[in-house]
VOLODO-357145 format. One record per residue: x negated, y negated, z negated of N, C-alpha, C in turn. Coordinates in steps of 0.001 Angstrom, whole numbers, plus 500000, padded with zeros to 6 digits. Example, Ala and Ser with C-alpha at 12.3 -4.5 7.8 and 13.67 -1.06 7.14 Angstrom:
REM VOLODO-357145
486810505690492200487700504500492200486800503300492200487150502250492920486330501060492860487100499970492130
END
This chain:
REM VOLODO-357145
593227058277893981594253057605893191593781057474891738593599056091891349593640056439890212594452056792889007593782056677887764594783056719886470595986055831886662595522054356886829596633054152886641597759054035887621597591054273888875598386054637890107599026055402889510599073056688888686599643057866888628600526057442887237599643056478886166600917056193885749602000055457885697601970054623887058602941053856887464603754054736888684603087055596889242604262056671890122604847057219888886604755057784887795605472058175886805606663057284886520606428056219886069607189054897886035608036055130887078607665054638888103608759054386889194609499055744889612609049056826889745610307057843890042611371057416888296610999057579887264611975057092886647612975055715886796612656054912887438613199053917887625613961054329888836613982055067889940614541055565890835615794056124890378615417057032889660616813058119888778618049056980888416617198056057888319618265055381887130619062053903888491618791054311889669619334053483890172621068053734890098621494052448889911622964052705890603623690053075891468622775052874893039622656053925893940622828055544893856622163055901893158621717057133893019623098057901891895623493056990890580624503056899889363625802056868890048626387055932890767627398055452890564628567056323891677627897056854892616628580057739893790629401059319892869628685059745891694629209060545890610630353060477890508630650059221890312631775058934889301632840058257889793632477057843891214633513056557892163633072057789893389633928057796893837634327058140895503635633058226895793635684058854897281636771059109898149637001060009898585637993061019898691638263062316898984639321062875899218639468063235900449641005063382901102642083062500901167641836061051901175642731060274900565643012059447899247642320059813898710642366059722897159640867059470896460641505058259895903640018057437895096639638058490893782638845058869893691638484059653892269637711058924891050637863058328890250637659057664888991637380058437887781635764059171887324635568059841886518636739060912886666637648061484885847638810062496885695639522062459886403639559060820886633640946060675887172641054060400889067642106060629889355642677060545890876644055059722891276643593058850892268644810058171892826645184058264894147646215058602894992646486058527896311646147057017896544645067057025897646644790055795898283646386054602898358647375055667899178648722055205899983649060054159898578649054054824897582649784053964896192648770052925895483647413052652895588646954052059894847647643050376894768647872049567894085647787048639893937646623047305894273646241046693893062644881045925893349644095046453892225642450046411892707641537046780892348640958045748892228639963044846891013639117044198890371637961044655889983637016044207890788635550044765890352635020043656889250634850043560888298634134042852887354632689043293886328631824042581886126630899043072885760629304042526884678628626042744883977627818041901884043626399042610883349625281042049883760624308043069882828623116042469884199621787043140883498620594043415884811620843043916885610621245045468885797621888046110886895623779045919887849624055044963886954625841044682887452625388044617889209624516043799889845624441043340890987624265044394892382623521045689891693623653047004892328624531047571892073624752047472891026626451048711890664627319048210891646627319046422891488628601046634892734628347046207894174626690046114894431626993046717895827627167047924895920626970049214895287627680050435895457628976050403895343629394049674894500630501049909894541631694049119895714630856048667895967631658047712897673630495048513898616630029049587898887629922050542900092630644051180899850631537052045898212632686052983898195633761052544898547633972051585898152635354051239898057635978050295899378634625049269899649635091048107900946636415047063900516636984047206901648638248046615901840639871047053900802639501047821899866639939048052898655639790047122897750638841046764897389638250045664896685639403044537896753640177044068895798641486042982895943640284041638895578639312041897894869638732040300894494637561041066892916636477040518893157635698040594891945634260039541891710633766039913890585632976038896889958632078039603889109630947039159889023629608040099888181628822038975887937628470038984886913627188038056886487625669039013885919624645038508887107623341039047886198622428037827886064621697038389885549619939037209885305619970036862886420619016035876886273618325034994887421617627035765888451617550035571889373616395036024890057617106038071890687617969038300889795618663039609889722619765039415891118619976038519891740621057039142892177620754039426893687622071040083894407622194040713895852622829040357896273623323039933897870624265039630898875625136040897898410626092040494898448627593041297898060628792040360899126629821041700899805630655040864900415631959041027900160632257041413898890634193041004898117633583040305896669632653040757896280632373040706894816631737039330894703631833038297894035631396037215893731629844037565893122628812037123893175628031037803891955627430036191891598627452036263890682626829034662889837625871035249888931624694034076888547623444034299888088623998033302886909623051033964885855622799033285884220621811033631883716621466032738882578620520033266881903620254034221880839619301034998880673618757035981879913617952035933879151617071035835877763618392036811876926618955035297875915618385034158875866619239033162875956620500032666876808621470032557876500622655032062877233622730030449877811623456030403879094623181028879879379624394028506879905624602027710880476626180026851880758626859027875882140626145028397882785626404028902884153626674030524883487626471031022882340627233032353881689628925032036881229628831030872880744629868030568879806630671029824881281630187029434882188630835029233883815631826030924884421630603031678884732630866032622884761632109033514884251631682033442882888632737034644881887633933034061882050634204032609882341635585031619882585636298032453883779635683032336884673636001032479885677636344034092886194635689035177885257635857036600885031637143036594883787637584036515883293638611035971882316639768035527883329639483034597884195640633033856884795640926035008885816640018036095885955640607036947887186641273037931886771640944038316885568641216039492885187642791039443884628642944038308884239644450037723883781645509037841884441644709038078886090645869038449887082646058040071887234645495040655886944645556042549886837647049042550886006647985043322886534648981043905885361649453045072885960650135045821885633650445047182885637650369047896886601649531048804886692648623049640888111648083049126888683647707047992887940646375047152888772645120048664887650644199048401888849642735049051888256641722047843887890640983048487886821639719046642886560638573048207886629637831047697887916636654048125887930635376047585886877634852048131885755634178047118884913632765047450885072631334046790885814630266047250885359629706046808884268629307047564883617628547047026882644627509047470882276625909046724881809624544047067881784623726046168880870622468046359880146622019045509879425621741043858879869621970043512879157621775042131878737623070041166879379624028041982879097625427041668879326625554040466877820625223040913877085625561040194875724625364038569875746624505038135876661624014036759877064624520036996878483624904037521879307625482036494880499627172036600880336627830037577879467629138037124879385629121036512878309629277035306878178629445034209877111630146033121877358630854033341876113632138032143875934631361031399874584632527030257874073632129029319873040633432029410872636633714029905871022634831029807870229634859028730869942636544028253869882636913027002869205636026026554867764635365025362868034634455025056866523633361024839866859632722025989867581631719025742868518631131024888869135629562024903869770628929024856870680627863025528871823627509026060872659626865026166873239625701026220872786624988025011872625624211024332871796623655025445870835624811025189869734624559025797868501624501027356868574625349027992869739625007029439869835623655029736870299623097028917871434621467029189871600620780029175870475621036028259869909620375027906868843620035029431868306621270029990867410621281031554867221621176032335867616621514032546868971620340033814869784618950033623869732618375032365869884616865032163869571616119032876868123617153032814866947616681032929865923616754034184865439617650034728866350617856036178866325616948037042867084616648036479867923615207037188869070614185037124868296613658036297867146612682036253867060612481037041865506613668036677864968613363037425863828612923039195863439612858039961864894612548041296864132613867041948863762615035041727864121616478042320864295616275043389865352617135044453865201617207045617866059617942044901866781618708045653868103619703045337868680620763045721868326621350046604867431622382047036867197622546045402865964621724044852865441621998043897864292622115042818865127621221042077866127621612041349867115623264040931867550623618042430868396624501042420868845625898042554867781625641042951866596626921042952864953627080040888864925625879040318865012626015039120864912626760038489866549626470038565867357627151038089868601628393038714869001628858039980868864630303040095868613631296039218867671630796038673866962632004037998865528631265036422865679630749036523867048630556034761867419631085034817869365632118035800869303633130035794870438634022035793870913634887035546872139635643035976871832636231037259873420635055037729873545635469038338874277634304040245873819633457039892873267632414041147872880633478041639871718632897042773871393633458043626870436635092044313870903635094044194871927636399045007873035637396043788872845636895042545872829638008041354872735638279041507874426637278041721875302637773041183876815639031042108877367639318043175876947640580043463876946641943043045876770641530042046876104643423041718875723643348040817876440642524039906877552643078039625879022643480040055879796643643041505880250644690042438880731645119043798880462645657043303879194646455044827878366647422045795879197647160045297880869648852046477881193647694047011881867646863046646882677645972047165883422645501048625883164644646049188884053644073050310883557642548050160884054641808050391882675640595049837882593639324051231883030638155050803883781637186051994883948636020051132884024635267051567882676633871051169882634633259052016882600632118051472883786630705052187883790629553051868883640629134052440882541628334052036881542626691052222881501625514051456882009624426051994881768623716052063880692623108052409879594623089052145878748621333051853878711621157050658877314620071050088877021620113050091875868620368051204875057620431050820873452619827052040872962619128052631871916618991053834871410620192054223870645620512055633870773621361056232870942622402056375871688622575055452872598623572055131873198624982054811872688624695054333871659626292053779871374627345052614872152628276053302872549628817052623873604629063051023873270629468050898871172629724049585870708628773048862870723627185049188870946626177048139870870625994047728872014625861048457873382625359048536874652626168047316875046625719046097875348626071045352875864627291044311874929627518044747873522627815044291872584629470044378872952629855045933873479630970046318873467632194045797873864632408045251875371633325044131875436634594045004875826634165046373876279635908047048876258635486048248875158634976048029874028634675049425873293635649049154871744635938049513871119636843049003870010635075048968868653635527048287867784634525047953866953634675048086865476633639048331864831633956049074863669633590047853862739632330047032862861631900046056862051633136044869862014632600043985860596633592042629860404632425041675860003633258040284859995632098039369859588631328039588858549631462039991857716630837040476856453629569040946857122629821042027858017628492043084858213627592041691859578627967040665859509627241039564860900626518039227859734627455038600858532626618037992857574625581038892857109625645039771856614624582040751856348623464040464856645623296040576858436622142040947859072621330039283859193622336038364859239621686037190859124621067036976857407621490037949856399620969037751855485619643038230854921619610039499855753618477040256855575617277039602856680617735038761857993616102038463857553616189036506857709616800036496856348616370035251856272617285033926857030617861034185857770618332033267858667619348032448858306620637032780857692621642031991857221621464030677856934620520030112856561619717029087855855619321028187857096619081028888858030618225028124858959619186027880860292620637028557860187621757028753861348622056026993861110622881026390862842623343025403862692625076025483861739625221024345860948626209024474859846627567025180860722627976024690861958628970025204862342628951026677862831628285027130862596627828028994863062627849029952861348627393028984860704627691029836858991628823029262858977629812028080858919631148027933858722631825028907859692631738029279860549632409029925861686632355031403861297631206032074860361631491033076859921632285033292858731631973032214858236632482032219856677634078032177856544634109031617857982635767031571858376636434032676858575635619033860859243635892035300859519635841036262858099635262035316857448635420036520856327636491036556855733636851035570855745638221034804854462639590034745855008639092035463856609640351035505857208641095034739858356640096033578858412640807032101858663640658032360860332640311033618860947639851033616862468639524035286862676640257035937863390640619037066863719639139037836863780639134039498863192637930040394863336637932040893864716636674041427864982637083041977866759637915043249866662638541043564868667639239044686868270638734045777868154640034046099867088639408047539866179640724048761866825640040050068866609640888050910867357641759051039867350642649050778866380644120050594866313644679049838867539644371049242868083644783048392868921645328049013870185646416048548870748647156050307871671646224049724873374645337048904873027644758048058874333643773049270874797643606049799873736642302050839874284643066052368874862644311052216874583644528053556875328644571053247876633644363052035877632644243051702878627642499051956879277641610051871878392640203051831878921639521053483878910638683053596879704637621054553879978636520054292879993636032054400878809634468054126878932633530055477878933632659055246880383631743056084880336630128055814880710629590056312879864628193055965879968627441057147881627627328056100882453626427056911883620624905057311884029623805056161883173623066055988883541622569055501882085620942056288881389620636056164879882619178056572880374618273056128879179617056056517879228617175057737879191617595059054878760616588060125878779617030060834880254617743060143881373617429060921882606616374060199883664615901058530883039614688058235883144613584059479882861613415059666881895612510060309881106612348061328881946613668062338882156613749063749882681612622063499884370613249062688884683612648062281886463611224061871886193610834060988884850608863061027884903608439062049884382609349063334883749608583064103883356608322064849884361609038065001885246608977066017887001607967065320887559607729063979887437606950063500888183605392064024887497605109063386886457604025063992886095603613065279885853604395066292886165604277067927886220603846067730887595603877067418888559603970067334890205602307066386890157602062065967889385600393065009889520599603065937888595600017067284888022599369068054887506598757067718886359599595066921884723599854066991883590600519067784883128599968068146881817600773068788881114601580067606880412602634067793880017603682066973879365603708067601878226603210066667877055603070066904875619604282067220875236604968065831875180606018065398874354607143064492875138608082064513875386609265063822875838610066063281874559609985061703874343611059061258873482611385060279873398612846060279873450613510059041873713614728058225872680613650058359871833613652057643870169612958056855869611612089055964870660610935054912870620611731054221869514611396053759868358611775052256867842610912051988866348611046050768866143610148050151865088609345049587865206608347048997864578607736047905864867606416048063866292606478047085867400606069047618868277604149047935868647603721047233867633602300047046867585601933048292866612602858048483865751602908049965864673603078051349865717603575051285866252604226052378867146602533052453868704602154050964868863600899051131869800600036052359869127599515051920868213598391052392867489598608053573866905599820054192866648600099055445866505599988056459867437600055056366868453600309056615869754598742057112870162598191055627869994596738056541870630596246056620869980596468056957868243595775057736867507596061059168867649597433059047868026597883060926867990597165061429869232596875060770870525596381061240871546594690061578871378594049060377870607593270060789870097592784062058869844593593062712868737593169063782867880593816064798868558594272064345869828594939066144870422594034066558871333594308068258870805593306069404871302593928070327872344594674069795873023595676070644873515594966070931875066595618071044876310594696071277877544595299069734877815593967069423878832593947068183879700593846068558881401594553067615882339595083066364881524596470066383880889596946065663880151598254065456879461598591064354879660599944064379879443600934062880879194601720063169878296602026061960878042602926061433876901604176060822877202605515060707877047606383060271877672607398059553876363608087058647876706608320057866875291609432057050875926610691056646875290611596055754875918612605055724874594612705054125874795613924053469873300613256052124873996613373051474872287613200049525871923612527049676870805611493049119870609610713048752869778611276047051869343610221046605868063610905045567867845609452044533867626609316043313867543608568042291867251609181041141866794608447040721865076608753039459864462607429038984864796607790037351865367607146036584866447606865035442865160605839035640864856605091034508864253604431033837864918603948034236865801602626032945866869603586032566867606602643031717868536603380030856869705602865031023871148602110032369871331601822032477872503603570033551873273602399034106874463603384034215875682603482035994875306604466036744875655604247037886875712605767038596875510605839039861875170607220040797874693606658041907874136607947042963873939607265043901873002606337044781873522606959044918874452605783046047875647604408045145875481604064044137876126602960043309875974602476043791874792603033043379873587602666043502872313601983045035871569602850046094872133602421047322871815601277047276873170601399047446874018600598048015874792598554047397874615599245045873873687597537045140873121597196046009871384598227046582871000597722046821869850597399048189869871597474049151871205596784050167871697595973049851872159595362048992872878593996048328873320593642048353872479593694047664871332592258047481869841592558048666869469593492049767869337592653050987868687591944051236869642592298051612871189591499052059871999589966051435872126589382050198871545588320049707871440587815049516870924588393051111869976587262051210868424586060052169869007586694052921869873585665053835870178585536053681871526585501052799872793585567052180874174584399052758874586583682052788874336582284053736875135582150055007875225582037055828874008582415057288874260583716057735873551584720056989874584585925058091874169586413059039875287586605060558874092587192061167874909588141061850874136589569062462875040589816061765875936589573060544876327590149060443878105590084058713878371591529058383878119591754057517877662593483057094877435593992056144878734594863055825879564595655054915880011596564054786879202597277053524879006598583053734878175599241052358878827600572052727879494601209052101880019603061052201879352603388050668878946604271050317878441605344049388879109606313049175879124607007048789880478608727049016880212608896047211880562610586047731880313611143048382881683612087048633881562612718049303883019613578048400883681614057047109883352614445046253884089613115045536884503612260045373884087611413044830885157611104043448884360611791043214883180611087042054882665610861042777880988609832041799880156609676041820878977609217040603877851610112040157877439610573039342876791610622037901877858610779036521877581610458035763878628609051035663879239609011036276879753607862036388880699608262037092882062607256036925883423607417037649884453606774039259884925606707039440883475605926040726883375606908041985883342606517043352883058607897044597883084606879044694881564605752044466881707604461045126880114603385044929880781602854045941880363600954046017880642600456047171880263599353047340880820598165048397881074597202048113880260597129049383879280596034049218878389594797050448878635593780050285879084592699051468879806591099050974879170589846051536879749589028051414879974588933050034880699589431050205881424588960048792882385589617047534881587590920047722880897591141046514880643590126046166879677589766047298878716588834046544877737587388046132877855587061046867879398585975046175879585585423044601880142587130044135880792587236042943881644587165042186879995587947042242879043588371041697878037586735041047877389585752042485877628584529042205876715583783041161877435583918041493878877583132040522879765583236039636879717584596038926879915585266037795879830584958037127878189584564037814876997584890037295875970585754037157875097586365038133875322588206037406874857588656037956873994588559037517872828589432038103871407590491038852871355590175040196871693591557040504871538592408040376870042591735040512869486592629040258868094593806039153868133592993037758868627593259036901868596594394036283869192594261036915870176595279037324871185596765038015870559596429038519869896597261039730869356597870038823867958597416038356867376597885037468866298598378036257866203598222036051867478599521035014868094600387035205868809600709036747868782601476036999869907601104036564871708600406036855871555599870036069873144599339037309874009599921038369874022599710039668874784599208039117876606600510038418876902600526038515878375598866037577878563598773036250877903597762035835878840596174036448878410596219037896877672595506038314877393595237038841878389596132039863878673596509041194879992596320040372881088596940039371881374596495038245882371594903038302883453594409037793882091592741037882882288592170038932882605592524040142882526592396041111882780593263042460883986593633041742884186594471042185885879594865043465885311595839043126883684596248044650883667597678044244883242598320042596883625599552042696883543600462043760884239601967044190884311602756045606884850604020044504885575603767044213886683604654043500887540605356043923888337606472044692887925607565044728888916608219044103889821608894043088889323610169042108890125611413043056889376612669042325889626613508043019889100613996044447889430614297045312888857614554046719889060615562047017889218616478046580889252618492046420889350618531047560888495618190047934887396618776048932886624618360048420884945618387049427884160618754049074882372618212049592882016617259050774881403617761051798880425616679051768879253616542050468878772614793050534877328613671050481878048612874050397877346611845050624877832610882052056878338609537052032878794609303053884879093607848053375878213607123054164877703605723054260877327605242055488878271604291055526878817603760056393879665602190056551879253601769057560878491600354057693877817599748058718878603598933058494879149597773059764879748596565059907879251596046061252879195594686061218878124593851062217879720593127062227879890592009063032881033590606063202880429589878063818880652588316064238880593587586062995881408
END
């Protein structure tokens, strides 16, 4: 087996942990009669109707688990994931949209999740999944609006080098259902979200841009982040009027806790990177690494964060072999025009350190970077493999890595070098993993 076999079994038992399968039986079952809901318990005999609704990368597994618990309970539901994401489900509607741009078949979707949920009222239950990249497939268009013009601004927001927590401050106060607005479509109801989370720290208000979480930001703090890098200037006119409208009053802030809507909801987070982490660190104790470091506080710039990485591995004296274990979001401002994401991106700017010293280095490094849904940025990639071998295909072949790297053009670098990280979709959420191994 080689290196990098072992660091993709690392990978994948973490991606296992984090199935919904594995999550969601916790927190939903059946027992003696009685449905159990996190704390809470209902006699089957009394339930009312139950609404499964949902949306994210992983929504499409959550609720086939959640239609093997529940079945013929199920009164009617609806989930939207990415393309290519979804599963045969038989109560739950599941509809596909696009990611992490929004397209007409989200804003189809969220209509039609809206129009169901309108029918829930008092001891009705709203089953809610929710998982990353919810923020683009539940999408509406506020009065003023376009479609159009909101792509427009998610584009400009992807590219600029925004965290996600600043991302998602700007797409709450261009909704009207994020920032715990989708609640006041059924205020008698009683609400239970389960939550996977894709955000560092896990804050429940960023994860998916908070559609039953109450919210602390106002337009002011949207304008902000469009100010700091640059963008206001470059937004279509009806998206800066549309904020400018929120500031001054002229168009409601999202809901904020006061609101008596939230003593109806339960939000709980089930499924987060660091029980990823916990499951590759068992794994690589079991392939006979020592495990340096476990941390799941990855963020900042993602080509900054490569090269740190296997400089620190570099200079460690510790026993071999070792791993490295790493999980968050890194970030990339996209000046070129090639193909790639951040994983791509870090995992090439550990290649050029790694090919300062490519002949006699020792340690040997693998360094494998990789989102956990299975894609990274638009591309069909999860990341890439940065080793010995890739940099030797790279030299053979000719191929600049720099060059590569300064246009952003990671993937058709890794490409050429059969060290793209191809999953297919993973039905789960939780950041990305960095997986570093150093050996003799």
């Amino acid at each position: 087996m080689t290196t990098r076999d072992k660091a993709i079994q690392i990978f994948n038992s973490a991606i296992t942990a984090v199935q919904p399968a594995q999550l969601m039986p916790a927190h939903l079952f059946i027992s003696d009669s009685t449905l159990h809901i996190f704390n809470q318990q209902f006699p089957i005999a009394g339930l009312q109707n139950i609404y499964v609704i949902g949306a994210g990368k992983a929504s499409a597994a959550m609720a086939k688990s959640v239609e093997e618990i529940l079945g013929n309970l199920i009164s009617a539901g609806i989930i939207v994931t990415k393309y290519e994401h979804s599963l045969p489900l038989q109560k739950i509607i599941c509809a596909e949209a696009a990611h992490p741009v929004p397209d007409e078949s989200g804003v189809v979707a969220t209509a039609q999740t809206i129009e169901l949920i309108s029918k829930a009222g008092k001891g009705d239950l709203i089953i809610c999944l929710i998982s990353g990249g919810a923020s683009s497939l539940w999408m509406d268009v506020p009065e003023g609006l376009t479609l159009s013009k909101l792509q427009t601004t998610y584009e400009l927001l992807l590219k600029s080098g925004a965290t996600i927590d600043e991302m998602n401050t700007v797409r709450k106060h261009l909704s009207g259902v994020k920032g715990g607005q989708l609640l006041q479509y059924a205020p008698l109801a009683s609400w239970f979200s389960f939550i996977i989370s894709d955000v560092p720290g896990d804050d429940l208000s960023v994860i998916a841009s908070g559609p039953t979480v109450a919210e602390q930001s106002k337009f002011a703090d949207a304008e902000a982040v469009l100010t700091k890098y640059n963008l206001m200037h470059r937004l279509p006119t009806a998206i800066s009027d549309y904020i400018h409208a929120g500031i001054t009053g002229k168009i409601n802030e999202t809901a904020k806790s006061t609101d008596p809507v939230f003593n109806q909801v339960h939000n709980h987070i089930i499924g987060s990177n660091s029980i990823a982490l916990k499951a590759a660190a068992a794994r690589a104790k079991a392939l006979g690494y020592k495990v340096v470091s476990i941390e799941n506080t990855l963020h900042g710039d993602a080509a900054e964060r490569g090269t740190a990485l296997v400089q620190q591995c570099k200079n460690y004296t510790g026993t071999l072999p070792a791993c490295w274990l790493l999980g968050g979001e890194t970030i990339v401002a996209v000046t070129g025009k090639g193909k790639g994401g951040r994983n791509q991106q870090m995992a090439l700017s550990a290649q050029l350190e790694l090919s300062k010293e490519a002949n006699n280095a020792t340690p040997a490094i693998t360094f494998l970077a990789a989102g956990t849904d299975g894609t990274d940025g638009p591309t069909d990639a999860a990341g890439a493999i940065a080793d010995q071998y890739s940099i030797e295909l790279a030299s053979e072949k000719k191929l600049d890595a720099a060059a590569y790297f300064n246009n952003n053009d990671a993937y058709h670098l890794f490409e050429q070098t059969d060290s793209l990280f191809k999953t297919g979709a993973t039905q789960t959420n939780v950041m990305d993993l960095v997986i570093v191994i150093a050996e003799l």
